[in-house]
Every structure is written in structure tokens, then in C-alpha cells.
C-alpha positions, 0 to 999 in steps of 0.5 A: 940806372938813370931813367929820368925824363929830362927837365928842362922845358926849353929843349924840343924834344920831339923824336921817338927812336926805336932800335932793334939789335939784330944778329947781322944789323942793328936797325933803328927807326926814327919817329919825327911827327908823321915821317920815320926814317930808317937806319941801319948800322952793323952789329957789333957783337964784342959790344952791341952798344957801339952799334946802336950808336953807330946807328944813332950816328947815321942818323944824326948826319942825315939830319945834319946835326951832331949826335949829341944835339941829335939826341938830345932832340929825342924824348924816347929810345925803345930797345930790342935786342937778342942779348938774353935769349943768346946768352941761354943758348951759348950758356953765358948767364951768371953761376946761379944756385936753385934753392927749393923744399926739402925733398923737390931737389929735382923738379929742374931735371924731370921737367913735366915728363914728357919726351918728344920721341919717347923710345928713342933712347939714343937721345941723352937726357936733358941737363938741368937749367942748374946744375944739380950740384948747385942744388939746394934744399931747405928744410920747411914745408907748406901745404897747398892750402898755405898752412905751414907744415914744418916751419922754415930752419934759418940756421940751415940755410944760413950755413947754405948761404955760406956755401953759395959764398964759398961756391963764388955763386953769382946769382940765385933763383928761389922756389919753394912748394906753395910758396904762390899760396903762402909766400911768407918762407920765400920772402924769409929766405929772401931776407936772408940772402939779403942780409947774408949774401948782399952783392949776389941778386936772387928772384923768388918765384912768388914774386916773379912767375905766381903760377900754379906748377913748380917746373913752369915756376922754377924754370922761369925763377933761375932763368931770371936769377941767371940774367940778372947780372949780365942784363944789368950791366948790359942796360946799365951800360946801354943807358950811362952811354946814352946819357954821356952821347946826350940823351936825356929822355926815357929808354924802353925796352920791348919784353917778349909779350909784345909790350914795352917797359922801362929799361930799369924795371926789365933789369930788375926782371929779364927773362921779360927780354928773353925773347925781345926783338922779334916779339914786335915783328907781329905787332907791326905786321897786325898794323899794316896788314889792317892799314892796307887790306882791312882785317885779313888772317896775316902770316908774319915772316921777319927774315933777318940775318940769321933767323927766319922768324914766323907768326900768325896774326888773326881776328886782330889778335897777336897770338901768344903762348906759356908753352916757350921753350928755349930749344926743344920743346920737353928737351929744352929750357921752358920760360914759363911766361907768355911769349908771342908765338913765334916759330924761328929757323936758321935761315937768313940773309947770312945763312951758310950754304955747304954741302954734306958727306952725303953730297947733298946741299945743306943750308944753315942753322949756321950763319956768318951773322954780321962779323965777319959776314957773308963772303961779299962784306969783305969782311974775312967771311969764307963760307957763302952765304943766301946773300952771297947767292942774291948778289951772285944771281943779280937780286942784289946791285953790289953798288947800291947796297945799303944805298950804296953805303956798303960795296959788295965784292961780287966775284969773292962770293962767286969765288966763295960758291964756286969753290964750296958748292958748285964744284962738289955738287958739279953744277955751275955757279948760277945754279948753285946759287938759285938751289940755294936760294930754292932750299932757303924758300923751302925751309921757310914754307915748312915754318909758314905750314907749321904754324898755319896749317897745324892751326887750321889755317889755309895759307891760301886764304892768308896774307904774307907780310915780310919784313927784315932785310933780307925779306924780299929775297925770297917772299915773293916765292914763298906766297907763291909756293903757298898760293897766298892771297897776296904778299905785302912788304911794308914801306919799314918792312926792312926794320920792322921789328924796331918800327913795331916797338914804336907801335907798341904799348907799355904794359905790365902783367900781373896774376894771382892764383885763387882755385874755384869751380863754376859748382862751388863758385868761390864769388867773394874771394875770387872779387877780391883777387881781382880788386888786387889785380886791379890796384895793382894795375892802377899803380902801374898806370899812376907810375910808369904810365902816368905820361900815357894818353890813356890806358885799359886793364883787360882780366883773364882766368885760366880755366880747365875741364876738371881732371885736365892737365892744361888751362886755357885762358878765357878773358873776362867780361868785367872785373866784378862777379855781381851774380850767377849770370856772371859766372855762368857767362863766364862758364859758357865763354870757357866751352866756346874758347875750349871749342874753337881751340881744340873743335870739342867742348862739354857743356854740360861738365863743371870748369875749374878756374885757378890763376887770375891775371891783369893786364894793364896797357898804357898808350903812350902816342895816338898816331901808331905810326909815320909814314917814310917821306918822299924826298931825295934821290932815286937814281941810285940804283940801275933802270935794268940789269941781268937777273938769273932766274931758274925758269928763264936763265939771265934776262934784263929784268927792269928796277923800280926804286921803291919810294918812287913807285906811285900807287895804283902803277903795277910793275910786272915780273920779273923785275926787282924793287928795291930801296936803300934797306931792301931788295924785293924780287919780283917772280915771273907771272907776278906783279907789283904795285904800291898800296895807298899806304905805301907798302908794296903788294906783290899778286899772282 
């Protein structure tokens, strides 16, 4: 792939773009100076690039130039997208094989051994991330102090090798026992497949996840190996067509841990894009919640088009996670990478409402996504939809959407509901529509609970921020429901998870396993572990990161109470152990973090230390982010119209055009503000008003 930064000196390259595809729209935020300015095209799931051009064409009109000068003007294109993750889940990835020891054929199929439920025995067991039949053992063994036990059979596998051949596998993912002690038979295997097996790409475990259980390992390696084809091709298409449109800067893409890396290293490893677009939903929810209220406990909710995504933002710390399951947890696919915490349901904008056997009202997971969208895109959808229900109640002016780029048929969407769900439920259309609405919030305060209260935190001592298009629908409703603080939608909340990649830094992590005690502290080998982590992280900053303005290393370990099953990760004060004090420091920073996160520690036990990580972030402009300008015109939309709500029925409510709100002017409900990308509804009792950084703030 060409990855180059243009050459010529001449060009004035002076825009960041930042795209994010989205299951309805694609979004893209443009960085000009101080200003960004937002765009929105919609998906086009038979080929994604087409709608990041599309949008790249809007916003080459708005800037009156043709998309070739457009882009040739930007230095940088940052990408989220959804590709990796739906590929999983709709079971799309290339054929790929597991090779692992001789005797640990199984280690896909049993998992850890957990179970959700575990009488129910209705439920089947879970197949394989590989099919068992593409299973291949090796014959070869290490020992977990890297001594080799039985030395690796090459005539063997080569004659596997001609199976996988024969089998037509397109991709294979390696993991042998204690290969992250000794690696020296995963990189032989490698070579072989190398030698052997040239066309066919494969990730050896050791290389791409060095952590210490063989399921987390595994699972992450033939994850990995299955999206190598179809991420390649995808990023190699995206980047050829961005270059023949006329761009010549650098193209980024976000990775799942809330960081940025060059499209050509995530092609080389892509489970770093599996959960890639809402992964910055967070990030730029933790900057407007401190830009606007200092530093507040911060409930993230990205509503999109098909999914309600949530995170909790505290301390100024974007959570994070090794436990992520794709699906279920014990019952799904595990990535065994950190991953920000996000808990995602089906509800958005173009969730579908239906009504069950049962005669009750159901919503989702199903959802029309953007082809062929809910009943009012005219589009052949059928089924109506949460945003069919907005503009049937009024919250959304069918005239004025997307700034009157898109007119919504109101009456097919009443037609839609009346048919579907009024008429089964006996009701009349308005109160279908607000039920739906009612169940939509409700689904999304389970989310918010789940991921706040069974953390110890009081929703009501907490600040929603809601972004994505369909945010403001029902945001308001929710904090209320919640007793919030306050509700925030920032001025790019409608595009947020892309305005959140302009904010974020390229990073790269890097861990090593080395086992010790705090008893029989190992301080020369663990010293020189982290040297290695941190040379590697300098490479890292002397190569990708050598245009940053400046860069930071930070050092963790994880550590555990001995007979534990699970490690926490405790940051590190320094990158040297110098003496004792060091690593009793360390020790007793193992029981604070152990205390706050589980409300017990024992001070008085040893700690075990096993995997030894880095992470490197390079900071690659020091302003985070621009502000929308005030410019154009704000008549688009009506001064008033008729909104339904369940506790008043239809009433004239007043509109505010959001960009022409002035801070400090409060505007009370009911009312409804809304801008080209967003609607936000204005509940009874509540109100309003612009914040100096240019969000909107909804009180109660």
C-alpha cells in the first residue's frame, strides 16, 4: 500500500480529515486551522469507500473546490470503520486454519470453561472461532521455562502444509504452548509457510498477542490471521482510491484501544480495528466533558443508526478492557486485546419497531441501517423505524433534514407505523410512535446502569454526553430517567466518534512476559525487559512517530495475589527498578488498585508480576480540536411547530437553530434545537442552554 507523505513543498497542505463509517451514515469531520466542519454521506454497504468519497464530495462543494484540489489540500485522513467487527459476526472472514501442539487441539473449543448459565443446558455449546476440522497439531513441545522438550517435526508439517493447500485455506493463525517463553518453533513454522505456503498470510501468537494463557492467545492469533485478507484488501482499496481522488498525505486508522495507526501497519494487524469506530466515542466525550465542566464522572452514549454504544469516562481515564468478547461473554469469541469498555445494544435511529406473538411491543436489535433505511428515506424500507417514530411525533422537521439535503416522507412512516404497531396493539399512531420512543430510552438506561452502577457509580452524580446522529432524540429522557447532573451534546456531538479520531494520538503497545514475585523479586531481568520495552517504543517514535510534536512512554505490569486466576494492571512509577523501595512502591500501588477495584486487598500477602507492557503515544498537533464557525444561514428550519409529547399531547413547541444559540440564553422545554446533523428534544420541565465552548447543556 502507499502510505507516503506527499513531497512537494509547494502544496498547502493544511486540513486533517477524520471519517467514520457508520452502520446508517458515513461521518466526516474536517479540521481547517481552528474550525472543523461537518459532513455526513450515507453508507453504502455493497462498497464503504464509495461513501467516504461521497462524503469527501460534500465537503469539497462546501469548500467550492473540486474533490481532487479538495484533497490534495489535506495532510492527513484518519479512518474508523465497522468492517472487522461485521465481518466476525456475519461469519465473512477468510478460511482460516489453527495450527497449535501436539495434544492442545482444543484450546478454541473449551475456551476458560466458563458458562454464563451453567445448568441451562438448553443452550448448545459454542462452535469454534475455527472449525475443529481445520485444526492442526504439530508435533513439538516447550516447557514453561522455554527448554525444548520435543524438538519441532518439519517433515510433518510440511506435509500439514500440503493439506492446508489442498484445503484451499486462505489464512492461517499460529499458537504453540510457551511459544511467548521460547519463540524459536513458532518463527521455524513460520518460515515454513513462508517457503511453502507463499500467497497465504498467517499470524504467529508470539508476535502478535505474547500474553500468558493460550485461549486469550489463540483466539487473538486466528482472529488476526482470518482478517488479514479481507482488511488488506479493503485498506489497500481505500488508500489506491484515495490516492487516484488526489490525496497524497497520510491515512490512519483508529484501532480499538482508543489510539491511531497508520493504515498499513493495521492491515498487517487487524484484529487492531475490530472494534474501531466506537473506540473514539469516549475520547472525545473525556475532551468536551473537561473543556465544559472541568473534570466530571462522564457517561459516554454514541447513538448511531444501528447501535447504542456506552462508556464511562473518570479521573480523566478512558476505561478499558482484555475482557472483550465479540458476543456473549464465555459464549462468544474473545479478542484478547485491550479494548475501550464499551457496552453496545441494538438501539438506534433505525432501530425497527414490531410487535411480537405475544402482542407486545419490541424494538430491534434489528435495524434497516442505511440500505434501505428507515420507511421515510424512500428508500424501499418497510419496517418503521425509532427515526420514523421522531418524525411521526414531530422531533424531526421532514424539510430540514440533514439541512435539507434529504426530504423525509412523513406519511409512508405513519402509513409504516399505523400498519405494523398501532393497529396490532390497538393504539392510535402518535401513541405507537411515543411507546417506541419510551422503550428505546428504556433499553438505553439498562446500558447506562449496567455500566455505571455495577461500577459503583450513581448516575446521578454523573454527566451524559450524547453523540452520533440520532443522540438527541431521546438524551434528554434518558438523564432524566437517570437523575443526571446534566446532559451535554457537544457542538461535533452528531459526528463524534470521527471528531474523536482527530483528538487522538498514534500509539503503539508492546508487552513482554517475564514471571517474578515481590519475595524473590527477579530486578535484573525484570530491568532489562523493560529496556526492551522501551527500545522498542523509541523505534516506534523515531519511525511512525517521527513527525509527532512529542511523544510519552507510560510502563504497566500485570499483577495478581498469588493462587489468583486474574491479573490487574498497575502502572509503573519509572522504567528502572534502582532498589527495594522501587519495588515495594510498586507492591503496595498492586494492593491500592486491587482495593479500589474490588473494595478488598491484603497487604500483608506476596504479589505476582507476569506480563510487562509499554505503551508508546505520539501527539501528532497541540490543539485537540477546532471549534464549528458561526457562518451561514440559520433560517432553515421553522420558529415553531406541533410536537406530541406523552404528557401534554400536541403543542406548539419553539425551535432554536443550534448554531445560533448564544451562550448563557436558555431556552425551556418543550422546545427542540436542532442544526443540520442533529435533533435534540427538549423535554418538558427542562432547559437549554449553549455552554461557552459551544455544546448545548440540557439541566432539570
Amino acid at each position: 500500500m502507499d502510505n507516503q507523505l506527499s513531497s512537494s513543498a509547494s502544496k498547502t497542505q493544511d486540513l486533517r480529515l477524520a471519517c467514520d463509517t457508520g452502520g446508517t451514515f458515513t461521518d466526516l469531520v474536517v479540521e481547517d486551522g481552528d474550525q472543523i466542519r461537518l459532513f455526513k454521506a450515507s453508507t453504502t454497504p455493497d462498497d464503504p469507500v464509495r461513501g467516504v468519497l461521497d462524503a469527501l464530495a460534500l465537503a469539497a462543494e462546501h469548500y467550492k473546490l473540486d474533490r481532487r484540489d479538495f484533497l490534495d489540500r489535506a495532510s492527513m485522513f484518519v479512518h474508523g470503520t465497522t468492517r472487522a467487527i461485521n465481518a466476525i459476526i456475519t461469519k465473512r472472514t477468510a478460511k482460516t486454519a489453527f495450527i497449535t501442539t501436539k495434544g492442545h487441539r482444543d484450546i478454541l473449543v473449551i475456551r476458560e470453561g466458563g458458562r454464563i448459565e451453567p445448568f441451562n443446558f438448553t443452550v448448545a455449546y459454542p462452535e469454534p472461532y475455527v472449525a475443529r476440522r481445520y485444526t492442526f497439531e504439530v508435533h513439538e513441545r516447550i516447557d514453561a521455562r522455554g527448554n525444548v522438550v520435543a524438538t519441532l517435526d518439519e517433515s510433518a508439517f510440511v506435509k500439514t502444509i500440503q493439506r492446508l493447500r489442498d484445503l484451499k485455506i486462505e489464512a492461517v493463525g499460529v499458537c504453540l504452548l510457551w511459544s511467548v517463553v521460547n519463540s524459536a518453533h513458532e518463527r521455524r513454522i513460520g518460515e515454513l509457510l513462508e517457503e511453502h505456503l507463499p500467497d497465504v498470510p498467517f499470524t504467529l501468537s508470539h508476535q502478535l498477542n505474547p500474553t500468558l494463557r493460550e485461549y486469550r492467545r489463540a483466539s487473538a492469533t486466528v482472529m488476526d490471521a482470518s482478517l488479514k485478507p479481507l482488511m488488506f484488501k479493503y485498506l489497500d482499496g481505500l488508500t489506491n482510491r484515495l490516492r487516484e481522488a488526489g490525496f497524497n498525505g497520510r491515512t490512519l486508522m483508529v484501532t480499538s484501544s482508543g489510539g491511531i495507526m497508520d493504515a498499513e501497519a493495521v492491515a498487517r494487524a487487524p484484529i487492531h480495528s475490530i472494534n474501531s469506530g466506537p473506540a473514539m466515542a469516549p475520547v472525545a466525550g473525556r475532551y468536551y466533558a473537561e473543556r465544559d465542566f472541568g473534570n466530571p464522572v462522564a457517561i459516554v452514549a454514541d447513538t448511531g443508526g444501528t447501535t447504542f454504544d456506552v462508556s464511562l469516562v473518570r479521573d480523566s481515564r478512558i476505561p478499558w478492557s482484555r475482557e472483550t468478547w465479540i458476543g456473549q461473554p464465555t459464549r462468544g469469541h474473545m479478542t484478547g486485546f485491550p479494548s475501550v469498555d464499551i457496552k453496545s445494544i441494538g438501539a438506534g435511529g433505525g432501530s425497527i419497531a414490531w410487535v411480537d406473538n405475544g402482542g407486545i411491543l419490541q424494538l430491534g436489535p434489528q435495524s434497516a441501517g442505511s440500505t434501505p433505511g428507515p420507511v421515510a428515506y424512500s428508500r424501499g424500507g418497510t419496517e418503521p423505524t425509532v427515526t420514523d417514530c421522531a418524525l411521526i411525533l414531530g422531533y424531526i422537521d421532514p424539510d430540514f433534514f440533514l439541512g435539507g439535503a434529504m426530504v423525509l416522507d412523513r406519511e409512508g412512516a405513519t402509513n409504516a407505523l399505523r400498519t405494523k404497531v398501532a393497529e396490532p396493539l390497538g393504539i392510535t399512531v402518535e401513541e405507537a410512535a411515543a411507546s417506541v420512543l419510551k422503550l428505546s430510552t428504556e433499553k438505553m438506561v439498562g446500558a447506562v446502569e449496567e455500566i455505571t452502577v455495577n461500577q459503583g457509580i450513581d448516575p446521578a452524580s454523573a454527566l451524559l454526553i450524547g453523540g452520533g446522529g440520532a443522540a438527541g432524540l431521546n438524551a434528554v429522557a434518558i438523564g432524566k430517567r437517570l437523575e443526571c447532573a446534566g446532559v451535554l451534546i457537544p457542538e461535533a456531538g452528531a459526528v463524534m466518534s470521527a471528531a474523536g479520531a482527530l483528538m487522538s494520538d498514534l500509539s503503539s503497545d508492546f508487552a513482554q512476559l517475564h514471571f517474578t514475585t515481590s519475595g524473590n523479586f527477579d530486578e535484573i531481568k525484570v530491568n532489562q525487559v523493560l529496556a526492551d520495552l522501551k527500545a522498542r517504543c523509541q523505534v516506534f517514535a523515531n519511525g511512525p512517530g517521527a513527525d509527532a510534536i512529542e511523544h510519552k512512554i507510560e510502563f504497566s505490569v500485570e499483577a495478581r495475589y498469588p493462587h489468583q486466576i486474574w491479573e490487574i494492571d498497575v502502572p509503573l512509577g519509572s522504567d528502572q527498578f534502582t532498589d527495594a523501595a522501587d519495588m515495594k512502591a510498586l507492591k503496595s500501588a498492586f494492593h491500592e488498585m486491587h482495593q479500589r477495584i474490588f473494595e478488598i486487598s491484603d497487604p500483608n500477602s506476596e504479589v505476582e508480576f507476569v506480563t510487562w507492557r509499554a505503551k508508546v503515544s505520539c501527539k501528532l498537533k497541540e490543539t485537540t480540536s477546532g471549534s464549528l464557525p458561526n457562518e451561514g444561514d440559520f433560517s432553515g428550519g421553522k420558529a415553531k411547530r406541533p410536537v406530541y409529547f406523552s404528557e401534554t399531547g400536541w403543542i406548539d413547541v419553539p425551535v432554536h437553530r443550534f448554531e445560533a444559540m448564544k451562550p448563557g440564553d436558555p431556552a425551556a422545554g418543550p422546545a427542540i434545537v436542532e442544526s443540520s446533523f442533529t435533533t435534540v428534544v427538549v423535554e418538558p420541565s427542562t432547559i437549554a442552554e449553549r455552554t461557552a465552548g459551544g455544546g448545548l447543556r440540557v439541566t432539570f
